[in-house]
C-alpha positions as CSV (number, residue, x, y, z in Angstrom):
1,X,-59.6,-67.5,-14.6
2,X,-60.3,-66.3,-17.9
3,X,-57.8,-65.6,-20.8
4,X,-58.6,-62.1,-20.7
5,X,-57.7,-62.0,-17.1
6,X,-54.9,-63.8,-18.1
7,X,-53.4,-61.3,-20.4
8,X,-54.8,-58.7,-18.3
9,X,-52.4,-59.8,-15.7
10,X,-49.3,-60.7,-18.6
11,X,-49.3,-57.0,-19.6
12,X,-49.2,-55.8,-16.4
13,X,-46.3,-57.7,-16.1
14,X,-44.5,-56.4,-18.9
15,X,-45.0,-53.1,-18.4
16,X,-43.9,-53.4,-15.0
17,X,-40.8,-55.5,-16.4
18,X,-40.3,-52.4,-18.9
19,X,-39.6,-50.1,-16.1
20,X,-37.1,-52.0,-14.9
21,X,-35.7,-52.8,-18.4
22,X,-35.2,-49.2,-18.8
23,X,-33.0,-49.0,-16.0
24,X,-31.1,-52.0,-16.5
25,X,-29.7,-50.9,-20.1
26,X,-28.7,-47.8,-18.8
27,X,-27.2,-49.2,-15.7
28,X,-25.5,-51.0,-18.3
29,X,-24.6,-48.4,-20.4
30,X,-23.2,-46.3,-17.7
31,X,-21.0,-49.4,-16.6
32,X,-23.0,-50.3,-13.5
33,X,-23.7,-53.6,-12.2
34,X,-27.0,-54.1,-14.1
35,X,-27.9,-57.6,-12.4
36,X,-29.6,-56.3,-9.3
37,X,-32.2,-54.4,-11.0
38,X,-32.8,-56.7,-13.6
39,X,-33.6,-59.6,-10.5
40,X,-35.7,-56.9,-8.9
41,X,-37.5,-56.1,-11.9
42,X,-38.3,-59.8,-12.7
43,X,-39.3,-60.4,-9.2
44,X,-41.5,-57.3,-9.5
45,X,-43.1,-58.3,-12.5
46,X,-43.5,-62.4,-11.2
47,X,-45.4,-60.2,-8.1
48,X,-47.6,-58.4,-10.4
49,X,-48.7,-61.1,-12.1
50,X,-49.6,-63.4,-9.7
51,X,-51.2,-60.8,-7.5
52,X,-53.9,-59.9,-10.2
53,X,-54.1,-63.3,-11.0
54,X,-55.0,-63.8,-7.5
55,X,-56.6,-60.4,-6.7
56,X,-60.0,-61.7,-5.8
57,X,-58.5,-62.8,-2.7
58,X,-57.2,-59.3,-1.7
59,X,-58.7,-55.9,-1.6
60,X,-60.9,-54.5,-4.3
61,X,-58.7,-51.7,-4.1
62,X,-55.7,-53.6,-4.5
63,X,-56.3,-53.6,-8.6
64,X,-56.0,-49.9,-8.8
65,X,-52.5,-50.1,-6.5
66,X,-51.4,-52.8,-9.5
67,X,-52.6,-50.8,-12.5
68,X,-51.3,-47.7,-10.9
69,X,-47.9,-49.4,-10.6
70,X,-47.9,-50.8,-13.5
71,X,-49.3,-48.9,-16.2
72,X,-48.7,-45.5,-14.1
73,X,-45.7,-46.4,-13.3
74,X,-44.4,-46.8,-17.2
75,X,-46.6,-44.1,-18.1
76,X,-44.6,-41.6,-15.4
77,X,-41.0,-43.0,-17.0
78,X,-42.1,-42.8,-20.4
79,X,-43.4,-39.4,-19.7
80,X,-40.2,-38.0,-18.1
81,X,-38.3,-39.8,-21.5
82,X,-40.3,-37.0,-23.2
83,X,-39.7,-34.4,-20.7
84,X,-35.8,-34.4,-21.5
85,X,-36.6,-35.5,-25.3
86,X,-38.0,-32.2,-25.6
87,X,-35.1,-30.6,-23.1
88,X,-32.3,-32.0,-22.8
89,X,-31.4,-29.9,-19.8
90,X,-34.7,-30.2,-17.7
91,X,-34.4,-31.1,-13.9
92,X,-34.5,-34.8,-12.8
93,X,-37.7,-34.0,-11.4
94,X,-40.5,-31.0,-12.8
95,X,-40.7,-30.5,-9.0
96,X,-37.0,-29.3,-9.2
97,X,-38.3,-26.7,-11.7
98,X,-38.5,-23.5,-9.9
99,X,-42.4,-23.5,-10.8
100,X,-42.6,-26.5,-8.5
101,X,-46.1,-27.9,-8.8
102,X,-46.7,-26.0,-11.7
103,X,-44.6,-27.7,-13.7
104,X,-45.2,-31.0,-12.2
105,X,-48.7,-30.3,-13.4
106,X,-48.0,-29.4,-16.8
107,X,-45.0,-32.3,-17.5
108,X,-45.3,-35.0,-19.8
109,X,-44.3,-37.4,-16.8
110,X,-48.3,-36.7,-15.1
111,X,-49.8,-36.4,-17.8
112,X,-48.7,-39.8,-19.4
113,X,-49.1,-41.1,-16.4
114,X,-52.3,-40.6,-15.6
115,X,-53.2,-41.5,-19.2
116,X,-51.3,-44.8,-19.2
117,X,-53.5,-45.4,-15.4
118,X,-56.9,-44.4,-15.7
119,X,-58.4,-46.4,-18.4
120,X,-57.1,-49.5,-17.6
121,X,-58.3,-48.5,-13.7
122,X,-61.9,-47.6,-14.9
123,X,-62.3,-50.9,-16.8
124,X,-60.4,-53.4,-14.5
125,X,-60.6,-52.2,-11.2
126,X,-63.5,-54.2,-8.6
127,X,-63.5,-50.6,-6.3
128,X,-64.8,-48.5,-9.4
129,X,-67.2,-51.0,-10.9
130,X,-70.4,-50.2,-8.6
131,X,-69.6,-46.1,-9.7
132,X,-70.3,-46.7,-13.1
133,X,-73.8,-46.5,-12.9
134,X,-73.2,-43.1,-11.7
135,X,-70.4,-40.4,-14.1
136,X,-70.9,-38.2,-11.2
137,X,-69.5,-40.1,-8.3
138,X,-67.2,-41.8,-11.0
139,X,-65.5,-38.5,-11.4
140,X,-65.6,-37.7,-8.2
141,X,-63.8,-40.8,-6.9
142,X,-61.3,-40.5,-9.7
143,X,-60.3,-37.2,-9.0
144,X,-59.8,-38.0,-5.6
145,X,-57.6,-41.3,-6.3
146,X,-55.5,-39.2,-8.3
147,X,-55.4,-35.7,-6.1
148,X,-54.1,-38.1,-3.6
149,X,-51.4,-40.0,-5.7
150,X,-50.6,-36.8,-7.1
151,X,-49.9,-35.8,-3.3
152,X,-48.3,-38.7,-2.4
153,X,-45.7,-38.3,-5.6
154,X,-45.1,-34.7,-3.8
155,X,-44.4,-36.2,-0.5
156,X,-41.8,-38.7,-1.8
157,X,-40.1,-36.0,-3.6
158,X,-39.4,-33.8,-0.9
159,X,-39.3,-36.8,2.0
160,X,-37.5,-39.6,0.1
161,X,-37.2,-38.0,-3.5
162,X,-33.6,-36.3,-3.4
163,X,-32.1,-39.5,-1.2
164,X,-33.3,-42.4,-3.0
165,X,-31.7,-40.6,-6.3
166,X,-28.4,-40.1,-4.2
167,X,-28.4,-43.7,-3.0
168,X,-29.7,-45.7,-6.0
169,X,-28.1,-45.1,-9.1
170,X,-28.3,-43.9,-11.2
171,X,-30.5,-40.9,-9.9
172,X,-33.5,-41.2,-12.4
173,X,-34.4,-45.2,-10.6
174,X,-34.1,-43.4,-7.7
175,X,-36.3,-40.6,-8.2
176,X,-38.4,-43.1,-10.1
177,X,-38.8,-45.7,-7.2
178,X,-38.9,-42.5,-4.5
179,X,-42.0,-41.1,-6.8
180,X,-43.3,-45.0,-7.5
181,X,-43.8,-45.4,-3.8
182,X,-45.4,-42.0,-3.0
183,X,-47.8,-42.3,-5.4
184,X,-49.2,-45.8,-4.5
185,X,-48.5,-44.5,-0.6
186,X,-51.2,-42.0,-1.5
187,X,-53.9,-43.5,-3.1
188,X,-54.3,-45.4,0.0
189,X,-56.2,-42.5,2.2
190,X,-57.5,-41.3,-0.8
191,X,-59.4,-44.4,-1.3
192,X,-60.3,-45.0,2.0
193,X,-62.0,-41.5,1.9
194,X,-63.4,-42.0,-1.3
195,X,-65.1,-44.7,0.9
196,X,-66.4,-43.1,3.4
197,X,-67.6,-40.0,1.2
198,X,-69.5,-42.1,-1.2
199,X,-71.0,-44.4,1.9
200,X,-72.3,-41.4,3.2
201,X,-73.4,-39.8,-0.5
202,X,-75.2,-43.2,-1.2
203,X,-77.0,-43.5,2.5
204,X,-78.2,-39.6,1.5
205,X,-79.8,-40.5,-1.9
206,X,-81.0,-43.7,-1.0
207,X,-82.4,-43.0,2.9
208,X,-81.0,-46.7,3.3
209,X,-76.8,-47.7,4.0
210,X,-75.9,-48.9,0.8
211,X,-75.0,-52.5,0.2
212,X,-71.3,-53.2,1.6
213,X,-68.9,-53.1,-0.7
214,X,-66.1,-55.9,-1.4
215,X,-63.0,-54.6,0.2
């Protein structure tokens, strides 16, 4: 493996490491037991790691689940950080705001999000490298990736969302972990129809199936 892939995989490590980190100091702070999320967030990281370092033998698609949990993922707790930075009295969620989706759309946590995950996915990940060629379908692919992980964050909230926060304090890891799991929970059909759109798109242009992808 190269070094790059190396410290490719190290910072996705950290940053997964960080969310946890977060949580642990204020766990801490609120005089929690702070161990069990520190030992879930190490084991989280020591999985990250070792699964990009190994990601050849999984899915193509598995590198945008890892950068999407990892950089997303710090992205969407960094961005609620600023959420409450700027008010102090905002909802745990935007999707608690009485604008619902509106203001899920125009919060700091999806916006930071999405600009923590979307580089790193359109330089790293195996299942956007033959789209490259082409800004169109790369746009197109995107959008749908994210429409879907955008839905899936949606889903959590109103499925898992308000339990998790109850039952894993303090609410925000909950929320955080609910929303985490939605969002990767979603990409999955996305990409899968991302598939199957651009299979057909290419066999259209081309007159010919297109050459398998790696999945």
């Amino acid at each position: 493996m190269s070094a790059s892939s190396r410290w490719t995989a190290l910072a996705l490590a950290l940053f997964t490491a960080a969310q946890g980190a977060a949580f642990v100091h204020q766990r801490w702070w609120l005089g929690m037991a702070w161990q069990p999320v520190a030992l879930a967030a190490a084991l989280a990281a020591l999985a990250v790691y070792f699964a990009w370092r190994a990601r050849f033998l999984l899915s193509a698609h598995a590198d945008m689940l890892i950068v999407m949990a990892a950089f997303g993922g710090f992205g969407m707790w960094l961005g609620d950080r600023v959420d409450h930075w700027i008010d102090p009295n905002a909802p745990l969620c935007p999707l608690h705001d009485a604008r619902g989706v509106l203001a899920l759309a125009g919060s700091w946590m999806t916006w930071l999000m999405l600009a923590f995950a979307i580089p790193p996915s359109v330089l790293w990940s195996r299942c956007l490298q033959p789209l490259r060629a082409s800004a169109g379908k790369l746009v197109f692919a995107l959008a749908l990736d994210m429409g879907g992980m955008l839905a899936g964050m949606i889903a959590a909230h109103f499925w898992i969302g308000r339990a998790w926060a109850l039952r894993i304090p303090p609410p925000e890891l909950g929320m955080h972990l609910a929303m985490l799991a939605g969002m990767l929970a979603g990409m999955l059909p996305a990409m899968w129809l991302r598939d199957r759109i651009l299979g057909a798109w290419g066999r259209d242009s081309a007159g010919v199936a297109p050459a398998a992808v790696d999945h």
